[in-house]
C-alpha positions in Angstrom: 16.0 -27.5 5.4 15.8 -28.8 1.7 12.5 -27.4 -0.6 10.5 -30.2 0.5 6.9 -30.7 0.6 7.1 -31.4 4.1 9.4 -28.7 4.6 7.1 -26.2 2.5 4.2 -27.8 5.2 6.2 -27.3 7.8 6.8 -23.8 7.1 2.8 -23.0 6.0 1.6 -23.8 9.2 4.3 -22.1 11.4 2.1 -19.4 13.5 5.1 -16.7 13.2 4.6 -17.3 9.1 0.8 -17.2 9.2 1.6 -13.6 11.0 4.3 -12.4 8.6 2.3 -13.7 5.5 -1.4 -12.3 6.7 0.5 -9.3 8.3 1.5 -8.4 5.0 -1.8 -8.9 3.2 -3.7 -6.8 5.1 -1.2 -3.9 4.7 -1.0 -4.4 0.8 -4.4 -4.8 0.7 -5.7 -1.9 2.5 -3.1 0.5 1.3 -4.0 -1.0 -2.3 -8.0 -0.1 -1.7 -7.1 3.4 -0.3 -5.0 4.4 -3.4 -8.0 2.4 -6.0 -10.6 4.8 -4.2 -8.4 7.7 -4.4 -8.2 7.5 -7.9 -11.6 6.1 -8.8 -12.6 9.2 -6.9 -10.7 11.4 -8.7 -11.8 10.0 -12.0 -15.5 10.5 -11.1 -15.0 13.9 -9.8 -13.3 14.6 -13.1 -16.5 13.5 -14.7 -19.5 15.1 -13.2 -17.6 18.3 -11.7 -15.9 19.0 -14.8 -16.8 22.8 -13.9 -15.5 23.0 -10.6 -12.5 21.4 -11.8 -11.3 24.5 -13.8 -12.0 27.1 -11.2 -8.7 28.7 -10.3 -7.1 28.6 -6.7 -7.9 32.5 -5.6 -5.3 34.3 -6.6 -3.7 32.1 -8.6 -4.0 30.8 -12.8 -3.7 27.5 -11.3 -6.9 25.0 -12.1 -7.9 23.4 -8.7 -8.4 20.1 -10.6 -4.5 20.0 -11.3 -4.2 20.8 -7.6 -5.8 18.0 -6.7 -4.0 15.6 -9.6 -0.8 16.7 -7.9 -2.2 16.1 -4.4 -3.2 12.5 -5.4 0.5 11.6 -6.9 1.9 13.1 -3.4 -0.3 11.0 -1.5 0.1 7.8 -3.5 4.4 8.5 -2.8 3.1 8.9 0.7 1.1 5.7 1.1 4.4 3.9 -0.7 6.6 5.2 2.4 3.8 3.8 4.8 4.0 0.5 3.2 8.0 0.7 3.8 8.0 2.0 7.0 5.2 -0.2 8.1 7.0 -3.3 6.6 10.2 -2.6 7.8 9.3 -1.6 11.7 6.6 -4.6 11.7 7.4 -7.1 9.3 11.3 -7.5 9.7 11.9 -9.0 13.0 9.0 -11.4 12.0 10.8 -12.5 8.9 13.9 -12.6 10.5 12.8 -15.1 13.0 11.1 -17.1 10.1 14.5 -17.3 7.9 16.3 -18.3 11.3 13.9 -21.5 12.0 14.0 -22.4 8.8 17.3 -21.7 7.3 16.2 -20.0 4.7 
């Protein structure tokens, strides 16, 4: 099928590409939310428990504000292999059966 505007139609209203296309969305979307609150979070904690921040883990030197900082990156990498896992075990046999009606 050629990049036609009846082809583009065509392929807009197909209910598997609705699926694949809202499917998606909703995962970028909420995983993109989760990590914006996550870090907005972070950055008000940082500012009104400034204190609190600079206690040390018991017995440790280590600040539990950095603790946290390096909790947050882990969990951002984490919510990253979601979103791959999640795409690859949900999405992929949907796009597959939307490149295979369409020839694309």
């Amino acid at each position: 099928m050629g990049h036609t505007p009846e082809a583009t139609r065509r392929i807009l209203a197909d209910p598997k590409f609705q699926s694949l296309a809202s499917g998606r969305a909703r995962l970028r979307w909420g995983l993109s939310i989760l990590t914006l609150v996550m870090f907005f979070g972070f950055v008000a904690l940082i500012s009104t428990a400034r204190g609190a921040l600079a206690a040390t883990v018991t017995g440790t030197a280590i600040p539990i504000g950095l603790v946290l900082a390096f909790a947050m990156i882990v969990l951002v990498v984490a919510l990253t292999g979601i979103y791959v896992l999640q795409s690859n075990a949900r999405f992929d046999d949907l796009n597959g059966a939307v490149t295979r009606e369409f020839g694309q």
